[in-house]
N, C-alpha and C positions, 0 to 999 in steps of 0.2 A: 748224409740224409737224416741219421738218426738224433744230431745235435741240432741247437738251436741258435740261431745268428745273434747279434745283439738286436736288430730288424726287431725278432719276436718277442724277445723282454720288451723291448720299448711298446710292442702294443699291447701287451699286456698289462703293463703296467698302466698304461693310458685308459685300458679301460677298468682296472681297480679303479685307479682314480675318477674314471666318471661314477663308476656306481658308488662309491663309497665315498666320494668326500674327501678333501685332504686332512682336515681335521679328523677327523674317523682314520683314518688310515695311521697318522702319527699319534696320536691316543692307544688304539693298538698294540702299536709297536714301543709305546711306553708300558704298559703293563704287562707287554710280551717280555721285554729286559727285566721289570721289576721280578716276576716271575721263578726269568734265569737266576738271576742276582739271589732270592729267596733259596732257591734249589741248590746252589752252590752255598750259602751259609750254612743249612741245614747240614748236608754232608758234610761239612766242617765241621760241626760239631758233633753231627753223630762218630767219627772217624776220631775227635777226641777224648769222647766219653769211653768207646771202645779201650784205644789206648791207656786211661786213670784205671779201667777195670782190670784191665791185663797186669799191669804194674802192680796191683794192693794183691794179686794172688800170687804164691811162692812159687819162684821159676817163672815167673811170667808169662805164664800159659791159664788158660779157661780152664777152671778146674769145676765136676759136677758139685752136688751140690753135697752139702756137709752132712755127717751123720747127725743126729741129735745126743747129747747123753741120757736124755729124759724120754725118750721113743721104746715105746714099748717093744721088748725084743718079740723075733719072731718065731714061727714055729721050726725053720731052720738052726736058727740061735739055739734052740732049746739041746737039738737033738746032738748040735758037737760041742757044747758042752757036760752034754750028756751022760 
């Protein structure tokens, strides 16, 4: 009861296709794949950059961010050198 026959794709789909046109329909479904396509680059390239960043840090792990030498110490600094 809860599934759907092929019967009910078929009218479904007959009536996309009345309201929408078949050109409209396949235009769609072209910039529906363009999309994909898009989405799927993107994460390939974010998932490379990731990677080249990991690799330039030592151990190959995210490391935070770097002290400075020229950063003014602080007033912790101050007091164990103290």
């Amino acid at each position: 009861m809860g599934s759907f026959s092929i019967w009910h794709w078929m009218v479904v789909l007959l009536v996309v296709l009345l309201l929408f046109g078949g050109g409209k329909v396949s235009s769609l479904m072209g910039d529906f794949a363009k999309g994909i396509k898009s989405f799927k680059k993107n994460m390939a390239e974010d998932a490379d950059e990731s990677m080249e960043a990991s690799a330039d840090k030592p151990g190959g792990t995210i490391a935070g961010p770097k002290a400075d030498a020229k950063a003014p110490a602080t007033a912790r600094d101050h007091t164990a050198a103290g």
